[in-house]
C-alpha positions as CSV (number, residue, x, y, z in Angstrom):
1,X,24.1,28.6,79.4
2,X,26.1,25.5,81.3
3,X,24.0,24.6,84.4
4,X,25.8,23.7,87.2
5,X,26.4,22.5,90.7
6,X,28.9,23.1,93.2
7,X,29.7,21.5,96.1
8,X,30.6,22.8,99.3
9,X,34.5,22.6,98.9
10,X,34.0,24.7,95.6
11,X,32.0,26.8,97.7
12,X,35.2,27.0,100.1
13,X,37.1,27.7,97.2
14,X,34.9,30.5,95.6
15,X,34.1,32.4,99.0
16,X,36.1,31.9,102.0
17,X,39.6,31.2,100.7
18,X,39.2,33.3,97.3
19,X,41.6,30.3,95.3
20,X,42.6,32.1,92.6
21,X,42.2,28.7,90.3
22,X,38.5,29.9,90.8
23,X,38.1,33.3,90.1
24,X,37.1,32.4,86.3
25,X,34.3,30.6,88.1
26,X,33.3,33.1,90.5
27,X,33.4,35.4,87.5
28,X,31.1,33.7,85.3
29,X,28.7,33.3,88.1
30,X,28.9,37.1,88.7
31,X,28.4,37.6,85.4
32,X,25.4,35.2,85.2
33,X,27.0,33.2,82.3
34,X,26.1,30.0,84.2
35,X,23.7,28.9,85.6
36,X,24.3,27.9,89.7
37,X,21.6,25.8,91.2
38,X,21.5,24.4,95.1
39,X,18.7,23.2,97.5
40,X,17.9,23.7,100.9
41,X,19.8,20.8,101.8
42,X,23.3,22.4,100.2
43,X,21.9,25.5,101.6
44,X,22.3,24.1,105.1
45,X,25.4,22.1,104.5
46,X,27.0,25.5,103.5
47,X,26.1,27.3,106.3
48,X,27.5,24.1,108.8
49,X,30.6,24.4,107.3
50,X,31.2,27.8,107.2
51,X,30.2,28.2,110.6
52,X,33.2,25.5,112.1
53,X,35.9,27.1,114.5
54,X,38.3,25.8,111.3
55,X,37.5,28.8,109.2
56,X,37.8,31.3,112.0
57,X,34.7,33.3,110.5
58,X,32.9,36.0,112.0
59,X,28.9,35.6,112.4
60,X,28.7,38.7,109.8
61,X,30.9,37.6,107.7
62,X,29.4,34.0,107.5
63,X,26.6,36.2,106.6
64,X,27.9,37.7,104.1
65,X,29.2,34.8,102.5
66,X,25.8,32.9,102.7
67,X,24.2,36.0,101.2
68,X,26.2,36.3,98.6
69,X,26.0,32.6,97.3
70,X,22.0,33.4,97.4
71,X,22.0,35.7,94.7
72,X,23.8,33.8,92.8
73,X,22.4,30.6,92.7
74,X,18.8,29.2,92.1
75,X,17.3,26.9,94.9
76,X,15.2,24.2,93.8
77,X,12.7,22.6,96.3
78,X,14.7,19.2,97.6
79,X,11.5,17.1,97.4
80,X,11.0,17.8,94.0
81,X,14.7,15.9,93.2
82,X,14.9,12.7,91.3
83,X,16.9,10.1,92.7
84,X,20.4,9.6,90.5
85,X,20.9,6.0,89.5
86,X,24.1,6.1,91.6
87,X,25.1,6.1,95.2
88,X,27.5,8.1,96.9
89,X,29.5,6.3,99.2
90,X,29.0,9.4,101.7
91,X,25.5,9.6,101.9
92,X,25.9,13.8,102.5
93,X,26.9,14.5,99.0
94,X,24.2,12.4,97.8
95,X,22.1,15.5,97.5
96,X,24.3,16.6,94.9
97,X,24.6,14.0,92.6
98,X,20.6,14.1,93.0
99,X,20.3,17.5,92.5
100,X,22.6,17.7,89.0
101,X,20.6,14.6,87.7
102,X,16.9,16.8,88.5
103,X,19.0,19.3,86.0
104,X,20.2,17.3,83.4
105,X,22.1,18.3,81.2
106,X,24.5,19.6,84.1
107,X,28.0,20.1,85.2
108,X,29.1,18.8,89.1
109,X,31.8,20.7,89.8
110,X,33.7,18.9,93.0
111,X,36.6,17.9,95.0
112,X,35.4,15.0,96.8
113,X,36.9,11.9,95.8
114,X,33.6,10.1,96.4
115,X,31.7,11.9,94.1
116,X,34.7,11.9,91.2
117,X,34.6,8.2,90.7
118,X,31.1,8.1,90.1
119,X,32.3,11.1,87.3
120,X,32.2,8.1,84.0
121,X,28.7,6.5,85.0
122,X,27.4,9.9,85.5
123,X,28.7,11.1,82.2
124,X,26.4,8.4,80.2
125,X,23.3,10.0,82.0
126,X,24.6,13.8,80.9
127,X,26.1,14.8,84.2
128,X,29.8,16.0,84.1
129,X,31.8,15.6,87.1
130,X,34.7,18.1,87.3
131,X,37.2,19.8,89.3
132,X,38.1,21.7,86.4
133,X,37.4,26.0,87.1
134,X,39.1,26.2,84.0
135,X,35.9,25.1,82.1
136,X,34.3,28.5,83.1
137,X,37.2,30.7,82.0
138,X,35.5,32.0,78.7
């Protein structure tokens, strides 16, 4: 079973605009054939953006989305994260390139530019950084 981070624009993806590029994704996670794992940090970050007058969501259904994502991932304790050998040039997603290199082997799905470059010296230390939902379509 692949384990795997998402980041929060996945997270947008999967659970507030339902992009249908992502439904195998969402699938697999419904269906437990990966294995999703987040922190109390991404947590948090979730919850911030979710919460921003862009998305126009409703406290209950910001609930409801939060809640959701809880039962399907596994949170790990963010003081018990190695540090990745590489910097993110925005030090918020930092957390995620730590948090797929505690996990090893592990897949980073993302859309953030910042973490994509980092996607070929990340692949010599068994992290694979991706924008690619179609990996989880079987």
């Amino acid at each position: 079973m692949k384990t795997v981070v998402l980041d929060t624009n996945v997270l947008l993806d999967l659970f507030v605009f339902n992009d249908f590029r992502a439904l195998h994704l969402k699938q697999a996670l419904q269906e437990k054939r990966i294995n999703a794992v987040a922190t109390q940090k991404t947590l948090e970050e979730f919850v911030d953006v979710i919460s921003r007058p862009l998305f126009s969501l409703e406290e209950s259904k910001q609930a409801d989305i939060f809640s959701e994502w809880i039962l399907l991932a596994r949170t790990i304790d963010d003081q018990s994260l190695a540090v990745a050998p590489w910097q993110c040039e925005d030090p918020d997603d930092q957390v995620f390139l730590d948090l797929a290199y505690s996990i090893r082997p592990s897949t980073l799905m993302s859309k953030d530019n910042a973490l994509l470059k980092l996607a070929s010296k990340a692949s010599k230390e068994g992290v694979l950084i991706t924008t690619d939902y179609m990996d989880f379509s079987h």
